[in-house]
C-alpha positions, -999 to +999 in steps of 0.1 A: +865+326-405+831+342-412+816+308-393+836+314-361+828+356-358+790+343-361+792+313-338+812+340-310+783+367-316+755+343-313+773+331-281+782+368-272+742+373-277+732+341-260+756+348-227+739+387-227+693+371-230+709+347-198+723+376-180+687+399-188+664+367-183+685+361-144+678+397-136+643+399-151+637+367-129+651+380-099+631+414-107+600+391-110+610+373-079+613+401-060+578+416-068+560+383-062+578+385-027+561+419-022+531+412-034+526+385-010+537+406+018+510+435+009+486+405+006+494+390+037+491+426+053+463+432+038+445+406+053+456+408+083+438+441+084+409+432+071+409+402+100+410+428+124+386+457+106+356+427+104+363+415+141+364+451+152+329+454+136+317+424+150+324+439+186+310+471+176+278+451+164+272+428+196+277+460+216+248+481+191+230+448+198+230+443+239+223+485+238+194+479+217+177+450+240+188+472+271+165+500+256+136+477+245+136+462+277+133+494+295+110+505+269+089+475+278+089+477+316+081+513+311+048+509+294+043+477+313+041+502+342+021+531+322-006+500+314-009+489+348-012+526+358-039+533+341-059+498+346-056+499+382-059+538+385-028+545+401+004+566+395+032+551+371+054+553+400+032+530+418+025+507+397+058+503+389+072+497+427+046+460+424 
Protein backbone atom coordinates (compact mmCIF):
# COMPACT_ATOMS: atom_id res chain seq x y z
CA UNK A 1 0.00 0.00 0.00
CA UNK A 2 2.83 2.26 1.02
CA UNK A 3 4.35 1.56 -2.75
CA UNK A 4 1.13 2.73 -4.54
CA UNK A 5 0.56 6.33 -2.16
CA UNK A 6 4.36 6.86 -3.32
CA UNK A 7 4.06 5.86 -6.92
CA UNK A 8 0.49 8.38 -7.01
CA UNK A 9 2.60 11.32 -5.26
CA UNK A 10 5.53 11.04 -7.50
CA UNK A 11 2.97 11.04 -10.29
CA UNK A 12 0.87 13.82 -8.54
CA UNK A 13 4.42 15.65 -8.38
CA UNK A 14 5.45 14.73 -11.95
CA UNK A 15 1.80 15.91 -13.58
CA UNK A 16 2.30 19.42 -11.30
CA UNK A 17 6.89 20.27 -12.74
CA UNK A 18 4.82 19.44 -16.46
CA UNK A 19 2.09 21.84 -15.78
CA UNK A 20 4.99 24.78 -14.26
CA UNK A 21 7.64 23.74 -17.01
CA UNK A 22 4.42 24.47 -19.99
CA UNK A 23 3.68 27.79 -18.39
CA UNK A 24 7.39 28.65 -17.66
CA UNK A 25 7.88 27.80 -21.48
CA UNK A 26 5.11 29.70 -22.70
CA UNK A 27 6.27 32.68 -20.21
CA UNK A 28 9.76 32.24 -21.91
CA UNK A 29 8.07 32.12 -25.24
CA UNK A 30 6.27 34.99 -24.83
CA UNK A 31 9.32 37.25 -23.73
CA UNK A 32 11.54 36.06 -26.63
CA UNK A 33 8.48 37.20 -28.81
CA UNK A 34 8.81 40.69 -27.28
CA UNK A 35 12.16 40.86 -27.23
CA UNK A 36 12.38 40.47 -30.82
CA UNK A 37 9.72 42.91 -31.50
CA UNK A 38 11.66 45.75 -29.28
CA UNK A 39 14.69 44.57 -31.42
CA UNK A 40 13.16 44.74 -34.61
CA UNK A 41 11.82 48.35 -33.47
CA UNK A 42 14.74 49.28 -32.37
CA UNK A 43 16.38 48.94 -35.45
CA UNK A 44 14.18 50.23 -37.43
CA UNK A 45 14.80 53.39 -35.66
CA UNK A 46 18.16 53.42 -35.68
CA UNK A 47 17.76 52.80 -39.83
CA UNK A 48 16.06 55.90 -39.83
CA UNK A 49 18.07 58.14 -36.99
CA UNK A 50 21.58 57.16 -39.22
CA UNK A 51 19.79 58.01 -42.72
CA UNK A 52 18.32 61.08 -41.14
CA UNK A 53 21.95 62.02 -40.30
CA UNK A 54 23.27 61.22 -43.43
CA UNK A 55 20.79 63.86 -45.14
CA UNK A 56 21.60 66.27 -42.46
CA UNK A 57 25.40 65.64 -43.38
CA UNK A 58 25.27 65.94 -47.31
CA UNK A 59 23.14 69.05 -46.68
CA UNK A 60 26.10 70.64 -43.87
CA UNK A 61 28.33 69.43 -46.82
CA UNK A 62 26.79 71.26 -50.19
CA UNK A 63 26.36 74.51 -47.48
CA UNK A 64 29.85 74.34 -46.76
CA UNK A 65 31.26 74.20 -50.61
CA UNK A 66 28.47 76.87 -51.36
CA UNK A 67 30.29 79.13 -48.79
CA UNK A 68 33.87 78.31 -49.87
CA UNK A 69 32.97 78.91 -53.21
CA UNK A 70 31.73 82.24 -52.56
CA UNK A 71 34.52 82.75 -50.26
CA UNK A 72 36.78 82.07 -53.19
CA UNK A 73 35.19 84.22 -55.90
CA UNK A 74 35.18 86.86 -53.27
CA UNK A 75 38.81 87.13 -52.78
CA UNK A 76 39.33 86.10 -56.39
CA UNK A 77 37.70 89.51 -56.94
CA UNK A 78 39.42 91.47 -53.87
CA UNK A 79 43.02 90.06 -55.64
CA UNK A 80 42.21 91.22 -58.91
CA UNK A 81 41.07 94.49 -57.34
CA UNK A 82 43.96 95.33 -56.06
CA UNK A 83 46.38 94.01 -58.99
CA UNK A 84 44.70 95.82 -61.53
CA UNK A 85 43.82 98.93 -59.29
CA UNK A 86 40.29 98.85 -59.65
CA UNK A 87 37.11 98.58 -57.28
CA UNK A 88 36.02 94.94 -56.13
CA UNK A 89 32.90 95.63 -57.82
CA UNK A 90 34.64 95.94 -60.99
CA UNK A 91 36.77 93.53 -60.99
CA UNK A 92 34.31 91.25 -60.12
CA UNK A 93 31.68 92.24 -63.17
CA UNK A 94 35.13 90.55 -65.72
Amino acid sequence: MRKIVFAAAIAGAALSLAACSQKTEDAAEETTDNAMADAEANADAAGDAVGDAASDAGTAVEQAADGASDAATDAAAETEADVQDESKAKAAAD
